[in-house]
C-alpha positions in Angstrom: -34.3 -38.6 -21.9 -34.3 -39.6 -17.9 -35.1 -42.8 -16.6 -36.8 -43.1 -13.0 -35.1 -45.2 -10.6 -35.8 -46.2 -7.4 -32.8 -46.3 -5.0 -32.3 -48.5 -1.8 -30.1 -47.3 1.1 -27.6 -49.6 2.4 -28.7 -51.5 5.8 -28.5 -50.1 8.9 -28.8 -46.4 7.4 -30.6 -43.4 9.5 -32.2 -41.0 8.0 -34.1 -38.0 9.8 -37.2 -37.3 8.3 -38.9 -33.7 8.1 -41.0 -34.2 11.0 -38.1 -34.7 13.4 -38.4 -38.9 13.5 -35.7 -41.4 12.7 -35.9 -43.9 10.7 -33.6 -47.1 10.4 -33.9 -49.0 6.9 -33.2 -52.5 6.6 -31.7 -52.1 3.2 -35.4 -53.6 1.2 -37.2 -50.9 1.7 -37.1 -48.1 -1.3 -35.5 -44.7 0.1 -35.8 -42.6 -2.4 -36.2 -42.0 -6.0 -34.1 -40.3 -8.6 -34.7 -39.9 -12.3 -31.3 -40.5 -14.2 -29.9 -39.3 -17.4 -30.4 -42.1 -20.0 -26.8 -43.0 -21.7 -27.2 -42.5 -26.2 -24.9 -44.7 -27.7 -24.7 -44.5 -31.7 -22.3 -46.8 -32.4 -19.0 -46.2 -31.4 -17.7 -49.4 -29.6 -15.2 -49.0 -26.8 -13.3 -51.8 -27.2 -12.2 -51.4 -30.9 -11.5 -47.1 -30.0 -8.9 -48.8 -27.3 -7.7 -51.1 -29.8 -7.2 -48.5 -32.4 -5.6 -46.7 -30.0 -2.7 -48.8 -28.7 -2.1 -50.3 -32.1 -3.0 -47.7 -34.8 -2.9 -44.1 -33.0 0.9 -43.4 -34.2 -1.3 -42.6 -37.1 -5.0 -41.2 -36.4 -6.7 -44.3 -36.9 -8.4 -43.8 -33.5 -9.3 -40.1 -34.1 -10.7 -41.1 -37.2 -12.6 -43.8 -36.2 -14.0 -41.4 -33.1 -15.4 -38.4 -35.8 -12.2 -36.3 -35.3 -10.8 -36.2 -38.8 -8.6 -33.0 -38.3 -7.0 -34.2 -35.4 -6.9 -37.7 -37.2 -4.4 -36.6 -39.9 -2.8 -34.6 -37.9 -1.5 -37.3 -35.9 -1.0 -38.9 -39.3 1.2 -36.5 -40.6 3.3 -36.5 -37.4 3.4 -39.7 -36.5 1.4 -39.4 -34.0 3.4 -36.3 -32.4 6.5 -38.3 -31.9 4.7 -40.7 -30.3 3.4 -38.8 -27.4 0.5 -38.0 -28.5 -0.4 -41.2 -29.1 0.8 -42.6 -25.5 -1.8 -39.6 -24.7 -4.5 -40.1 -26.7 -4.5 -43.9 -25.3 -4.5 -42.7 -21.7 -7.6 -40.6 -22.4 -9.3 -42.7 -24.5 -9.5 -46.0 -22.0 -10.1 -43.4 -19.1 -13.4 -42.7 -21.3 -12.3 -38.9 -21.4 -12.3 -38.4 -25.0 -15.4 -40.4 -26.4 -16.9 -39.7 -29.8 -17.6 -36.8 -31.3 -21.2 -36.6 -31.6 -21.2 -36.3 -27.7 -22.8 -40.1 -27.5 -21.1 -42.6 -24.8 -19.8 -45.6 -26.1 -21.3 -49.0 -26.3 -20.2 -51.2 -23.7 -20.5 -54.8 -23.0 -22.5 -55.4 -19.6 -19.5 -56.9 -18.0 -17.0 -54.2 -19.0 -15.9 -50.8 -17.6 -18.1 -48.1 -17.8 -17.0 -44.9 -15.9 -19.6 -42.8 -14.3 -18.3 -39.3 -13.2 -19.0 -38.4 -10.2 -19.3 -34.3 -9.2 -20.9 -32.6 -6.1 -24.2 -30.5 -6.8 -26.4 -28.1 -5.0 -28.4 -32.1 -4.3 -25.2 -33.5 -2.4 -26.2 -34.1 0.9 -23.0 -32.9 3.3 -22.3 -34.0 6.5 -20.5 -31.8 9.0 -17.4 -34.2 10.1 -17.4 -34.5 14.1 -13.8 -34.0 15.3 -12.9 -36.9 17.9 
């Protein structure tokens, strides 16, 4: 499901159109638009799989809670690898790298962090760098 989204350029931006003009925009004006992957959520809350994870991941809770049972006891029957998996699994979990299983993002308040990967496509406009 895509959403579509209208973008506006910063102020002051050029932009060449096809017919050879230039055209300033004044930063109200809608540049383009985009259609953008809707984010599923289905439940999983990102503060309480951080939670779970600083507190309870020397024993699985937070693989558990995030729909990976066999990695969940085996966490549980090691103690969370010594406790280096568990320093691990806390990095990756509040760097929103390992989310929930079901491949759904997690719910997260308005005012929280919300990571947003960023990757260059075949879209990626690149600009040849002028040497000084």
């Amino acid at each position: 499901m895509t959403a579509w989204v209208e973008c506006l350029p910063a102020p002051n931006i050029s932009c060449r159109l096809s017919n050879g003009t230039e055209f300033r925009f004044s930063g109200e004006e809608v540049g383009f638009n985009k259609s953008i992957r809707c984010r599923n959520v289905s439940g999983y809350s990102y503060k309480v799989a951080v939670a779970l994870s600083l507190f309870l991941g020397w024993i699985g809770a937070d693989r558990f809670y995030l729909g990976y049972p066999a990695l969940g006891l085996l966490k549980f029957c090691t103690v969370g690898f010594c406790g280096i998996g568990s320093l691990v699994d806390f990095m990756l979990i509040s760097m929103q790298i390992v989310g929930p299983s079901d491949g759904s993002n997690y719910i997260v308040d308005y005012y929280g962090a919300r990571l947003t990967h960023l990757s260059i496509t075949n879209e990626t406009y690149r600009r040849t760098q002028l040497s000084p």
